[in-house]
PyMOL Python script that loads the backbone (N, CA, C, O; Angstrom):
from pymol import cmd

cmd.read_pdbstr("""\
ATOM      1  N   UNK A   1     104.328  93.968 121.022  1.00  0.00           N
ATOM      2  CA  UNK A   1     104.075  92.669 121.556  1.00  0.00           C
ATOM      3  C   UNK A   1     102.814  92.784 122.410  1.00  0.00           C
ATOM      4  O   UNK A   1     102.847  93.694 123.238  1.00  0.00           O
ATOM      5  N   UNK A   2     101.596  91.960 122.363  1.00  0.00           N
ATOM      6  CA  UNK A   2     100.834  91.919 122.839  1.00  0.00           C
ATOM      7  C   UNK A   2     100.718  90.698 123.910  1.00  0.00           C
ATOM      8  O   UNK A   2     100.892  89.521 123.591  1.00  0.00           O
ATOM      9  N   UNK A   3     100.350  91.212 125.435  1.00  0.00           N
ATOM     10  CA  UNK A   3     100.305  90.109 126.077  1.00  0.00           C
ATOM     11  C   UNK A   3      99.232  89.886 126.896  1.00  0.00           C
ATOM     12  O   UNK A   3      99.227  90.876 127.628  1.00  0.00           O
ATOM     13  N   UNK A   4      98.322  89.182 127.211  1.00  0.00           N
ATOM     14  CA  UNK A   4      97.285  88.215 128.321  1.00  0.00           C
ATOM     15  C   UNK A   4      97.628  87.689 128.910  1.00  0.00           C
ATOM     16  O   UNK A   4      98.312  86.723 128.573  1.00  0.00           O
ATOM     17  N   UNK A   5      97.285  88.087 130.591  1.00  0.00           N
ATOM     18  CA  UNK A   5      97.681  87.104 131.715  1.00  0.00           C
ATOM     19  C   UNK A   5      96.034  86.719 132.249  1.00  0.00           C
ATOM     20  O   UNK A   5      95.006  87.384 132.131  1.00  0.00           O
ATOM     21  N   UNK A   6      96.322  85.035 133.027  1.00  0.00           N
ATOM     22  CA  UNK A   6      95.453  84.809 132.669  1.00  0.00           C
ATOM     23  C   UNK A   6      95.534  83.944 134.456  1.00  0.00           C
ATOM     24  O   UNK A   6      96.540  83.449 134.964  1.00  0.00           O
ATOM     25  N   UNK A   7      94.115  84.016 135.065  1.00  0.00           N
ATOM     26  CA  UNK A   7      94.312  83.302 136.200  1.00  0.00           C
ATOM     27  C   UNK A   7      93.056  82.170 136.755  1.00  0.00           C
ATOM     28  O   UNK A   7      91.850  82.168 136.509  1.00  0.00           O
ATOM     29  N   UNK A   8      93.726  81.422 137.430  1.00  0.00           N
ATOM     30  CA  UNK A   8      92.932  79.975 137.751  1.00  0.00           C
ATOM     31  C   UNK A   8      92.145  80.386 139.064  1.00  0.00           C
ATOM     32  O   UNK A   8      92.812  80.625 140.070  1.00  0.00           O
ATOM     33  N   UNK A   9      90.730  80.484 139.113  1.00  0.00           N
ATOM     34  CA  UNK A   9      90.102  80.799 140.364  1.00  0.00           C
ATOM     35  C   UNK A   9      89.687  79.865 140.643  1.00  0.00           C
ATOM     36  O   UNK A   9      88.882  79.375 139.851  1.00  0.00           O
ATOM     37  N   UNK A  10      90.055  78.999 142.105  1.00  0.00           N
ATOM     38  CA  UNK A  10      89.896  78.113 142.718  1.00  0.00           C
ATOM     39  C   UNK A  10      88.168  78.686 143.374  1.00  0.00           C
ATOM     40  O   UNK A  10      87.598  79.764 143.543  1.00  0.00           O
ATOM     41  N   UNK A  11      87.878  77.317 143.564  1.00  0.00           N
ATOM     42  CA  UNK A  11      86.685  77.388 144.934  1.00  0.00           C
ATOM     43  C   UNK A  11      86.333  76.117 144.093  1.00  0.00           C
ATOM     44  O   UNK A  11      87.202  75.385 143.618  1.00  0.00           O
ATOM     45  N   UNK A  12      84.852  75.894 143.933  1.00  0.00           N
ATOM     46  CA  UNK A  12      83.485  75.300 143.638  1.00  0.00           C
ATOM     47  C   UNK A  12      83.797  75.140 142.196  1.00  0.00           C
ATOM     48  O   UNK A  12      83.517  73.999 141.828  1.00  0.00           O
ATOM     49  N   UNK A  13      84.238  75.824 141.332  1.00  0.00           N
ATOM     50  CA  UNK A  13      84.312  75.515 139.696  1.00  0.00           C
ATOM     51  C   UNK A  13      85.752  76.126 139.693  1.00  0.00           C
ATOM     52  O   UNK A  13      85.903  77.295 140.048  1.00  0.00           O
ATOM     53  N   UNK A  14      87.249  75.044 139.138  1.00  0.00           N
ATOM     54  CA  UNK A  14      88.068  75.926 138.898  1.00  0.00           C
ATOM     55  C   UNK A  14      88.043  76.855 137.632  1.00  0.00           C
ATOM     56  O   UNK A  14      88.472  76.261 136.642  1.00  0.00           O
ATOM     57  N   UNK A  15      87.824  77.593 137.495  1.00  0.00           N
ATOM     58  CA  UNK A  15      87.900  78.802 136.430  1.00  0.00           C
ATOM     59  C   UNK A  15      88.647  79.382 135.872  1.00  0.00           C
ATOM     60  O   UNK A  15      89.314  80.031 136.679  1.00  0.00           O
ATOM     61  N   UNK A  16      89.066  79.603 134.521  1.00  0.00           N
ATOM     62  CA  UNK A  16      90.687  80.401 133.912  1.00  0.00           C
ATOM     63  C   UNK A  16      89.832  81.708 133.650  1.00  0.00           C
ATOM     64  O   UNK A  16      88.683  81.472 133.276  1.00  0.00           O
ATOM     65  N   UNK A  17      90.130  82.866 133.760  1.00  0.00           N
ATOM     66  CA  UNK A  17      89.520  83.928 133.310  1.00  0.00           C
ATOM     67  C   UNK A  17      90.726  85.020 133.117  1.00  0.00           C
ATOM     68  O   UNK A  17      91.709  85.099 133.854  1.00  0.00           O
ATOM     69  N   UNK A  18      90.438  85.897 131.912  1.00  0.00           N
ATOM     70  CA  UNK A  18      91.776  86.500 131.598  1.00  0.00           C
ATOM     71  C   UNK A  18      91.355  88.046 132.672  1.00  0.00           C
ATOM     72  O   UNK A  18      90.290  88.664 132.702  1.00  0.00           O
ATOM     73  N   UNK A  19      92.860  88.351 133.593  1.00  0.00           N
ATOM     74  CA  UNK A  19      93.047  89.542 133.986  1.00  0.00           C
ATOM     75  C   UNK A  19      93.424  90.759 133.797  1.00  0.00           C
ATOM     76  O   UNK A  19      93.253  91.848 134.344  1.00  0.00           O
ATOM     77  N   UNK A  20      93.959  90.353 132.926  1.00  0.00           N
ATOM     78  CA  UNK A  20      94.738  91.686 132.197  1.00  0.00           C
ATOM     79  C   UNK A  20      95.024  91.986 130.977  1.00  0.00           C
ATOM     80  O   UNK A  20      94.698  90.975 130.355  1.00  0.00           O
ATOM     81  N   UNK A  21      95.413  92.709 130.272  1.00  0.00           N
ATOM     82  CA  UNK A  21      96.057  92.342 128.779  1.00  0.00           C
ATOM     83  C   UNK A  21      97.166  94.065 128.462  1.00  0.00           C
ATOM     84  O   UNK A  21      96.753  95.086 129.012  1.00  0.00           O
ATOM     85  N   UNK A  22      97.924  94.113 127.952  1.00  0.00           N
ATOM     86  CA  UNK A  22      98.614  95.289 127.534  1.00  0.00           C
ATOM     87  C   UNK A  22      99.509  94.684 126.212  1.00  0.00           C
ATOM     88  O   UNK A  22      99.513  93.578 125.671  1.00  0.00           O
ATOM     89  N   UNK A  23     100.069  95.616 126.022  1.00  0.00           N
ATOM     90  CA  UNK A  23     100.308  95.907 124.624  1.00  0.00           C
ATOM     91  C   UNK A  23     102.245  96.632 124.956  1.00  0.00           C
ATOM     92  O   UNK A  23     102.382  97.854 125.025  1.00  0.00           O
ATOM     93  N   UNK A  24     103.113  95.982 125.068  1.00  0.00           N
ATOM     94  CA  UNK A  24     104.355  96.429 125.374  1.00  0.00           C
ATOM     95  C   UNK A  24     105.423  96.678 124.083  1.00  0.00           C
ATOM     96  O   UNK A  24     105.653  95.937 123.127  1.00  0.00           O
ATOM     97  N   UNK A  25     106.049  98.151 124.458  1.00  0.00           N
ATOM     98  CA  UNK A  25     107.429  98.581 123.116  1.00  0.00           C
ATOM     99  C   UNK A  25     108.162  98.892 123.626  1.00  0.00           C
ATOM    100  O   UNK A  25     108.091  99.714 124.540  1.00  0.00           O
ATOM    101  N   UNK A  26     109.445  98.181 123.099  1.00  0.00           N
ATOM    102  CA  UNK A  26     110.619  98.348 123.661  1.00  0.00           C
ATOM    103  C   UNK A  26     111.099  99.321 122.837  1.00  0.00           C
ATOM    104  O   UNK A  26     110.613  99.733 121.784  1.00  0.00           O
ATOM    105  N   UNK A  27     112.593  99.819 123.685  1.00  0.00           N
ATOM    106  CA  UNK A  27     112.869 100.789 123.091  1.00  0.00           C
ATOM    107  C   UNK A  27     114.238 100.895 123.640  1.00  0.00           C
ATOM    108  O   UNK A  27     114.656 101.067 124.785  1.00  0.00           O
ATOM    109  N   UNK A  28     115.064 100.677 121.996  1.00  0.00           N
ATOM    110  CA  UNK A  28     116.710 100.901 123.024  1.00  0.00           C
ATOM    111  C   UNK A  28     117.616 102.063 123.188  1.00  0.00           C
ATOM    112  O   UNK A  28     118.190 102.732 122.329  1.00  0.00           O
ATOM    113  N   UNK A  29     117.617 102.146 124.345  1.00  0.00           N
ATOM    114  CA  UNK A  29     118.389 103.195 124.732  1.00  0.00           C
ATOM    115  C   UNK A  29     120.041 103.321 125.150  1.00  0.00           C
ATOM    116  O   UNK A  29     120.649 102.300 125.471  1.00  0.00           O
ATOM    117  N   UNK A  30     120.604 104.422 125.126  1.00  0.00           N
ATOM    118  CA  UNK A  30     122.022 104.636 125.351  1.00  0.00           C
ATOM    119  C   UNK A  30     122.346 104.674 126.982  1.00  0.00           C
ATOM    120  O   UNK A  30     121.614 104.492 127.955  1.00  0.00           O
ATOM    121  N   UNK A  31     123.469 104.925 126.886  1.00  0.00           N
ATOM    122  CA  UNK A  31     123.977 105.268 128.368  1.00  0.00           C
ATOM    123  C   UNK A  31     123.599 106.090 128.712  1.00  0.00           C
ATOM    124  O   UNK A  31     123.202 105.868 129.856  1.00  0.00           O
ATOM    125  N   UNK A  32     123.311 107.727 128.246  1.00  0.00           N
ATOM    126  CA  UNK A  32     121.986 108.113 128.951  1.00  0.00           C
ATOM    127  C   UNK A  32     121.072 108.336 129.303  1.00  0.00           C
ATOM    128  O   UNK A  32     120.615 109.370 129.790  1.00  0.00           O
ATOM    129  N   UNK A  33     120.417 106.840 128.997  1.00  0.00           N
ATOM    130  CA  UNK A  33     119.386 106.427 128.976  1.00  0.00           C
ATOM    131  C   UNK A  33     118.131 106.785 127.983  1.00  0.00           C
ATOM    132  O   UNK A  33     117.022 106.251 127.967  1.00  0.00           O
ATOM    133  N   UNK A  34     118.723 108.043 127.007  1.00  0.00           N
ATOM    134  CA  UNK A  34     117.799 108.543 126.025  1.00  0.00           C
ATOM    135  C   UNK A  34     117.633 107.462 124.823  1.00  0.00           C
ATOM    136  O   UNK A  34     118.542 106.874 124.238  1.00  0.00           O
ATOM    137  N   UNK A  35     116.179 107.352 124.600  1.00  0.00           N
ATOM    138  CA  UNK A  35     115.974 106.340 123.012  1.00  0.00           C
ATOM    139  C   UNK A  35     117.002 106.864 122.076  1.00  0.00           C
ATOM    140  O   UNK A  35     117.340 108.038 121.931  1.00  0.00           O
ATOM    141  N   UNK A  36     117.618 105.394 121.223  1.00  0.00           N
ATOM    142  CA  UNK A  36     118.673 105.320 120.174  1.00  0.00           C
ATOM    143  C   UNK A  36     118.075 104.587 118.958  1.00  0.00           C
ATOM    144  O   UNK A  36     117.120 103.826 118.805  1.00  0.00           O
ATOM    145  N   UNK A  37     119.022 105.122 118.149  1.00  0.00           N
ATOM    146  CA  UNK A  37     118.394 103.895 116.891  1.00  0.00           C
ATOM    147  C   UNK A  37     119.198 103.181 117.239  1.00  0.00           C
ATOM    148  O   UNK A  37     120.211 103.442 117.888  1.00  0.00           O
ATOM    149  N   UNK A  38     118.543 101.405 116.527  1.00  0.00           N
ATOM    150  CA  UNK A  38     118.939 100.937 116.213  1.00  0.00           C
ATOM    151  C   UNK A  38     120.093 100.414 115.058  1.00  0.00           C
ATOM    152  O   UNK A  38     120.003 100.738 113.874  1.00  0.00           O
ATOM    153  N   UNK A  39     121.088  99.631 115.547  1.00  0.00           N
ATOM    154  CA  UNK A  39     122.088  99.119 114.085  1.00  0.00           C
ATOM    155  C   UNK A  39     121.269  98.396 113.181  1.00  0.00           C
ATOM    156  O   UNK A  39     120.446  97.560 113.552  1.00  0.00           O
ATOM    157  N   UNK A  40     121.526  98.771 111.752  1.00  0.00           N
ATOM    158  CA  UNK A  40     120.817  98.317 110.727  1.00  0.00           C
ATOM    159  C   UNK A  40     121.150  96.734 110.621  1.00  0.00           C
ATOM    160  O   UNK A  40     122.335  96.464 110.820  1.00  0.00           O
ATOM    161  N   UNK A  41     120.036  95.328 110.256  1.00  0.00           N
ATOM    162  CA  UNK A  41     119.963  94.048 110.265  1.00  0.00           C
ATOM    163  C   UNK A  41     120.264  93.777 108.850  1.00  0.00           C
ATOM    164  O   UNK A  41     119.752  94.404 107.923  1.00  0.00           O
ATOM    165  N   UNK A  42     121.113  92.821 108.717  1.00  0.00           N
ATOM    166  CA  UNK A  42     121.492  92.620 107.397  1.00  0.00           C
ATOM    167  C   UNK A  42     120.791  90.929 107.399  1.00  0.00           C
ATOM    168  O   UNK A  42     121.432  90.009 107.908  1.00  0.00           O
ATOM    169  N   UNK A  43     119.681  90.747 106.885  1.00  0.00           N
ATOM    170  CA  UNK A  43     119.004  89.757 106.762  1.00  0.00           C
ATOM    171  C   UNK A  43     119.302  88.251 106.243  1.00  0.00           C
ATOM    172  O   UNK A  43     118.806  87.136 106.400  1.00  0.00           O
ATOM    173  N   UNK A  44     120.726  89.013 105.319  1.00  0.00           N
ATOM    174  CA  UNK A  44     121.370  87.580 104.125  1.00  0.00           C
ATOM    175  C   UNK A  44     122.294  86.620 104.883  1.00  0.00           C
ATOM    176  O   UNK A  44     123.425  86.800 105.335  1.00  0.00           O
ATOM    177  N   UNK A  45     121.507  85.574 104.892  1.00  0.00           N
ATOM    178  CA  UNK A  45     121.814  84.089 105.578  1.00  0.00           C
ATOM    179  C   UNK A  45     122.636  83.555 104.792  1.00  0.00           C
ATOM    180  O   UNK A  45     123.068  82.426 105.025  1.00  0.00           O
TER     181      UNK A  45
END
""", "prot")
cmd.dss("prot")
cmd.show_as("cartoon", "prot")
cmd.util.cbc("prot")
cmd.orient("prot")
């Protein structure tokens, strides 16, 4: 998931200019806390 935060600089011209950006992975883990697989998705609706 990619994300941009983005902020309004007040004064004389309000301005949006982007601050940041990262790139986030989740990852699920067990009770002790070590990465797990995932349960397989059965897609059929």
């Amino acid at each position: 998931m990619n994300v941009e935060v983005f902020a309004q600089r007040m004064g004389l011209n309000e301005v949006i200019v982007k601050v940041t950006e990262a790139t986030l992975t989740f990852v699920a883990t067990g009770a002790d806390r070590a990465p797990r697989k995932l349960p397989e998705v059965n897609d059929e609706s």
